[in-house]
N, C-alpha and C positions, 0 to 999 in steps of 0.2 A: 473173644471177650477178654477183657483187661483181666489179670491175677488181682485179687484184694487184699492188700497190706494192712495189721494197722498198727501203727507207729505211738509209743505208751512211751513218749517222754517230757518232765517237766522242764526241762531247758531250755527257754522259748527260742533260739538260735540254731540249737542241735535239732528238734522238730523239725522247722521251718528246712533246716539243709538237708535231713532225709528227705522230706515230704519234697521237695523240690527235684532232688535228683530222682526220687522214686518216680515221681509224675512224667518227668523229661525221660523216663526208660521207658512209660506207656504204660504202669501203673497206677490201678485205681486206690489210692490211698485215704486213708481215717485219722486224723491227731488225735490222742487224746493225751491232756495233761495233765490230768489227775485220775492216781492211780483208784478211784473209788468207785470208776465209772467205767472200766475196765471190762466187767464180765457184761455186765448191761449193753454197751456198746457191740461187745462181740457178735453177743446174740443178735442184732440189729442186723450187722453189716454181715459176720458170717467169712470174718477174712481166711485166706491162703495160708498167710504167712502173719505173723505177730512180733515185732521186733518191740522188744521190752525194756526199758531202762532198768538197773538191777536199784539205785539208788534214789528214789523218791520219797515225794512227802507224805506223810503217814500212814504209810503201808511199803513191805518190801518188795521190789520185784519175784523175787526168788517167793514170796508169800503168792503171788499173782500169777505165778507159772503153775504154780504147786495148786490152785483152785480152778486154772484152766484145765489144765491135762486129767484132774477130776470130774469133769461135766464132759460125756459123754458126746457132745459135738464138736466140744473140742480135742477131743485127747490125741487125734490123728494130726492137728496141725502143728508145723512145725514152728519153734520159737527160737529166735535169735537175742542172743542178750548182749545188751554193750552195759558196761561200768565204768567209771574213773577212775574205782576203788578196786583195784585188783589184788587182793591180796593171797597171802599163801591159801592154799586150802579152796579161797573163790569158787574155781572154776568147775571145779569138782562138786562142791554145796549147789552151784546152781545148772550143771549137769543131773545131778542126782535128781533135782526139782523138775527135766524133763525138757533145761531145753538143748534143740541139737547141735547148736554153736553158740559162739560167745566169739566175742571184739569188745578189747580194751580200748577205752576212749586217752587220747585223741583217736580218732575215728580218722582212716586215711578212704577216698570215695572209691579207688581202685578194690583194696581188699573188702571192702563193705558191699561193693554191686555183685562182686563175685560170690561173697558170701550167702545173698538172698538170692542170686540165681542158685548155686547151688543146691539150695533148699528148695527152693516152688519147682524147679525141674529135673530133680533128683541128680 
């Protein structure tokens, strides 16, 4: 059975190029583009892995790790974070939030497939 991804970004281009490559690796993937809809969906779908935009519309990602890893069905999955906005201090703030990696965007697909393998297969 396919891993369930799900993929928490408002950049309709960056979505569209995980969600694509995720599929073509034989993953079952979830868009969602606003982050409001976030934990509602989780529950729904129940993903593996949660790759989270750090920079959305209103609400922060680092807000949306920090409320996942608090509910109980979530706190064991692991979350991947990309940003554009890297700044000092970042990676660390949204580590602390819980999640197990992070990639600064531009997003390269090599270090990016490796990254989510890494995660769902330990």
């Amino acid at each position: 059975m396919a891993k369930r991804i799900l993929v928490v970004e408002d950049n309709d281009l960056n979505r569209k190029l995980f969600c694509d490559v995720l599929k073509a690796s034989g993953y079952e993937v979830v868009p969602v583009s606003d982050g409001s809809n976030v934990v509602a969906t989780a529950k729904k779908f129940h993903p593996e892995l949660v790759i989270m935009d750090i920079q959305l519309p209103n609400i922060s990602g680092v807000d949306l790790i920090t409320q996942l890893k608090a509910d109980s069905d979530f706190d064991e999955v692991p979350v991947l974070a990309v940003t554009a906005y890297a700044g000092k201090g970042d990676e660390e703030r949204i580590r602390e939030a819980g999640a197990q990696d992070y990639l600064a965007k531009p997003v390269s697909i090599g270090p990016f497939m490796a990254a989510v393998r890494k995660l769902l297969d330990g």
